[in-house]
N, C-alpha and C positions, 0 to 999 in steps of 0.2 A: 673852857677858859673864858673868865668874864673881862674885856677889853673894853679899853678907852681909849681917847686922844684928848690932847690937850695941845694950848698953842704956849699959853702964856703960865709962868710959874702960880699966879693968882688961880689958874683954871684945878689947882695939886687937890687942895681942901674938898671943892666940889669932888674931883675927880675919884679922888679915896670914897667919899660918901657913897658914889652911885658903885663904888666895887664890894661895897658890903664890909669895906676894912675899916676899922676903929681903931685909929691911935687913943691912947701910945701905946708902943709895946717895943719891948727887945726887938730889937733889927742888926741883922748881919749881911753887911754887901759882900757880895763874891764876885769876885776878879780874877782874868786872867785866860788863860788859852782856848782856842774855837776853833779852826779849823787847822792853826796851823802845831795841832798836840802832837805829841807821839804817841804812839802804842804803851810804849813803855812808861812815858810819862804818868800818862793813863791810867795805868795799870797803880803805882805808887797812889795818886791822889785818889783814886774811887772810893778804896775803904776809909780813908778819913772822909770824904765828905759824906759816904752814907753814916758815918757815923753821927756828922754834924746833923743832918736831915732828922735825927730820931733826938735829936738833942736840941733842936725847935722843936720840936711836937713837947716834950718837955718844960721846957720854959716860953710857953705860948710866946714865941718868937717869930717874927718874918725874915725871909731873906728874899735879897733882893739883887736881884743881875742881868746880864746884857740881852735875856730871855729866847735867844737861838740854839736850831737843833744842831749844836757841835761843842764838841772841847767839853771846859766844866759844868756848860751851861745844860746840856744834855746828859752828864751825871748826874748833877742836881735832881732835873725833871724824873729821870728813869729812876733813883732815889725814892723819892717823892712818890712816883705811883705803887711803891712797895710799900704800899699798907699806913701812908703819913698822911698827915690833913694839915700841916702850917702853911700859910699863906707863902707862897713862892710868887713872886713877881718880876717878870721880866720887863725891862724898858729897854726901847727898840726904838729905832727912827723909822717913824713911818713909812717915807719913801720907800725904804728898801725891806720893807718886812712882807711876805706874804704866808697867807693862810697855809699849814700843816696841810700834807695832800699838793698842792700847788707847785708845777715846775719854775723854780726863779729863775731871773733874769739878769745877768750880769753881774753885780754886786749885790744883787737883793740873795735876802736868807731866809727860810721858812722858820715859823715860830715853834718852839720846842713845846711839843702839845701836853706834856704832861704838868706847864706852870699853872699854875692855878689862877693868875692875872694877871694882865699886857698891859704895860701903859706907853701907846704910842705917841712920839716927842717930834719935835719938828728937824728937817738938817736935810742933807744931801747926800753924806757921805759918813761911812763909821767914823769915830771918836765925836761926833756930835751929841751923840746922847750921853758923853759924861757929866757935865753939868747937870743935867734928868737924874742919874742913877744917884747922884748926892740929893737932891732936892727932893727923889720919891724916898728914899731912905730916912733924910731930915724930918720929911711930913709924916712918915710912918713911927719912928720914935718919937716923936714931938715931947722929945724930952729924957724919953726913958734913954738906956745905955745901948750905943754903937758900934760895932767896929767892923773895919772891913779885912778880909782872908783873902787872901792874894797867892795862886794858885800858877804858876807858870807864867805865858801872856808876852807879849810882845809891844810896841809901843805905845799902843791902845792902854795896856797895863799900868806902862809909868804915869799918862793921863790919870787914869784910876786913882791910882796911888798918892797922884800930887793933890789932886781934888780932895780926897780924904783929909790929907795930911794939913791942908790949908784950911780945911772947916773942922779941924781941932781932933780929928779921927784916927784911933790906934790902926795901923794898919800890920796885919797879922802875916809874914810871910814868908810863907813850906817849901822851905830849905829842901831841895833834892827835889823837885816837881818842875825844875830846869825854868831858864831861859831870864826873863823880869824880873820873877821872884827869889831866883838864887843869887842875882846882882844885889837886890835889897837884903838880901840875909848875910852877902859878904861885904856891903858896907854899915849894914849895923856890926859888924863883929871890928871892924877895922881892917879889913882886908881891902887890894885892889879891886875898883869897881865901876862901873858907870859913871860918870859926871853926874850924870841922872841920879842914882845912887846914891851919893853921897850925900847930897844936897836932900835926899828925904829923910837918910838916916841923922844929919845933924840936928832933926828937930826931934829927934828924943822920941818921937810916936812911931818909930819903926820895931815891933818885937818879930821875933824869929822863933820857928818851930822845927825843926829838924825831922822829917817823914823819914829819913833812913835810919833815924836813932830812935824814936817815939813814933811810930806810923799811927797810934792808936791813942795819941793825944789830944787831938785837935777838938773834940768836941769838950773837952776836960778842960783846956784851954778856954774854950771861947768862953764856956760857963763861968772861970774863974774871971776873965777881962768882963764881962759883961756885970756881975755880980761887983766888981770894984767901982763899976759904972761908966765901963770904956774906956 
């Protein structure tokens, strides 16, 4: 895993250079549950994302996520070492990241070893690094088509989600993968939902994919939004 840190948004350009990543390219953020998944959840979202993982390798695409060993973030990776090579990048807040192998500490989380690049961000406490995970995703498109897949997740998620959704970004989200993202898939339908919820779906960039109806759409999906240009 080739890592870096940065302090300031300025430091993104250099920081991509010395990882050996060349924008622009298709970029997919992934969003969404880490430790607090279910099994079951688990179980529904695997085969769509290892689908999406072979469908970056496809359209020389990156994704890019919270980079820790748990939840989607540890699908992704475990994904990914099944025979793919697309840049996977995790951005982590420093503080609380330690090296694969290493007992954490309190809030700190080991890094899911199978991403292929870390890009540690400054903060104190999780949801810190969402503003990072827009700006290494910005830097890596720098220009080409975005969107981000929203996978379960919990408040940290709705952050995700709003970030996106304010820098102009489809946010893609797998109806029946519980919890953040079934709030956003029942207020883009017009159902009761979140305050939270609602207020994402009013801006038109919330699409919904149903994993109990289509479990085996997501990568079909992403190709078709990315191909329209996010």
């Amino acid at each position: 895993m080739l890592t870096i840190r940065v302090e300031r948004p300025d430091d993104l350009a250099r920081g991509l250079e010395e990882l050996c990543l060349e924008p622009p390219r298709p970029t997919v953020v992934v969003a969404g549950g880490a430790c607090k998944l279910s099994v079951g959840d688990a179980g529904l979202i695997e085969p769509a994302l290892t689908d999406l993982a072979a469908a970056a390798d496809r359209l020389d695409a990156a994704i890019v996520d919270g980079g820790t060993d748990a939840g989607v973030m540890r699908i992704l990776g475990r994904a990914r070492a099944n025979g793919h090579s697309f840049p996977l990048v995790g951005v982590v807040v420093d503080s609380l990241a330690v090296e694969p192998g290493t007992e954490p500490d309190g809030e700190q989380a080991v890094l899911e070893p199978n991403h292929s690049h870390a890009v540690l961000v400054p903060g104190d406490e999780w949801g810190d690094e969402v503003p990072w995970l827009v700006r290494v995703a910005d830097a890596l498109a720098a220009g080409a088509p975005s969107i981000t897949v929203l996978a379960n997740g919990g408040d940290i998620a709705f952050e995700d989600a709003a970030a996106s959704v304010n820098g102009g970004r489809i946010v893609l989200a797998l109806d029946g993968s519980g919890r953040t993202a079934d709030e956003l898939a029942a207020a883009a339908r017009g159902e009761p939902a979140d305050e939270r919820a609602r207020v994402l779906a009013a801006s038109g960039l919330v699409h919904v994919l149903d994993l109990r109806e289509d479990g085996d759409g997501l990568a079909v999906e992403v190709e078709r939004l990315l191909a329209r240009g996010g």
